[in-house]
N, C-alpha and C positions, 0 to 999 in steps of 0.2 A: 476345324476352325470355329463352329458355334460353338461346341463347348468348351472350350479358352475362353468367350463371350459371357456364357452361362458362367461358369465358373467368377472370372474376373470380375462382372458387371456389379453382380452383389456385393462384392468383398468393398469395391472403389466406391459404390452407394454407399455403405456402411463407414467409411475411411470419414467419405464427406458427411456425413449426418453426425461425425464424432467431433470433426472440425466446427460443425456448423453449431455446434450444441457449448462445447468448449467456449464459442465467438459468441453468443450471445449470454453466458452465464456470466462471464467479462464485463459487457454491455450494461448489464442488470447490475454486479457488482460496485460497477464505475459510477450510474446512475440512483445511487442510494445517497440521502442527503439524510440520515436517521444514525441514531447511535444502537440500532436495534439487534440486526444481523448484518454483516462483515464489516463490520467496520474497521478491525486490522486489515483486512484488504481494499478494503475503501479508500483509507489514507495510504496507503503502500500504491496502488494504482495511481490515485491522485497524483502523490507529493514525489514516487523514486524510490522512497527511505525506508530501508526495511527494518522491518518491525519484530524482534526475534521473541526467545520466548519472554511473556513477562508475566511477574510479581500481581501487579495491579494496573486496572484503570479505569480512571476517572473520565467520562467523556458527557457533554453539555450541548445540548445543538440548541438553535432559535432559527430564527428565517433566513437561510443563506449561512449562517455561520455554525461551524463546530471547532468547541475548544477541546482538545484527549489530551491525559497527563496520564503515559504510561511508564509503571515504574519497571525495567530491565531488569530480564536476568542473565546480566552476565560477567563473566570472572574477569580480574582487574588484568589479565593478559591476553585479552581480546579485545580492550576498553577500545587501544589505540588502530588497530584493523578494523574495527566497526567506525570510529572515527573517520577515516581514511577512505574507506569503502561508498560514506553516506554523501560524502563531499563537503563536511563539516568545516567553517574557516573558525580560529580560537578568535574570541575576544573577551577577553579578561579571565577568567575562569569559567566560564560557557564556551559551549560551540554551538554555531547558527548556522542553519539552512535556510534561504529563503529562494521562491520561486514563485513563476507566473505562466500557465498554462492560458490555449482560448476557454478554458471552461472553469480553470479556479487559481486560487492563489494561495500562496502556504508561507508560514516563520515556524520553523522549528528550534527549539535551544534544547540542547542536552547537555545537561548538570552532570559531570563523569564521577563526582565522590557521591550522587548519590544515586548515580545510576539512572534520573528522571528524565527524560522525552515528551515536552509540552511541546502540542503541533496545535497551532491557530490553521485553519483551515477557513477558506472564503469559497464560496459556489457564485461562480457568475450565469447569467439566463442564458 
């Protein structure tokens, strides 16, 4: 019976300090306000909207606000599953997301002929 102990104790130590390491890389992620390092997963966490691979992009932050204009790569027969997926409603020839979290607020519009993903992103205190 101690060594099932011996054995197990380390492996479920180890399990939990992968968990614990995972949950706060998340944390750190989540809590970057900078267009520096992740910022594809900064607004991905943020806003929901996944961000696949892209072309280009343009991102601007000031106090509380970042504007990204990322241009997509993706082929015109995934336009509308990516569509679909993000929760995009049409209005005119855009499609818009918008949302409100306790910690931020987002309008995304995605231009489908040219592929472009402008996310306004708001940081509340």
């Amino acid at each position: 019976m101690k060594t099932v102990f011996i054995i197990i104790g380390p492996i479920g130590l180890l399990i939990l300090m992968f968990m614990g390491s995972v949950k706060l890389l998340a944390i750190h992620i989540c809590n970057r306000t900078d267009c520096d390092r992740f910022n594809i997963d900064n607004v991905e966490l943020r806003t929901g909207i996944d961000i696949p691979n892209i072309q280009s992009n343009e991102c601007n932050c000031s106090e509380g606000l970042k504007s990204n204009t990322f241009v997509l790569d993706l082929d015109s027969g995934k336009l509308e599953r990516y569509i679909q997926r993000n929760k995009f409603i049409a209005h005119e020839a855009l499609f818009i997301n918008k949302g409100e979290t306790e910690y931020s607020s987002w309008s995304a519009i995605f231009n489908p002929s040219t592929n472009e993903l402008k996310i306004d992103l708001s940081y509340k205190n």
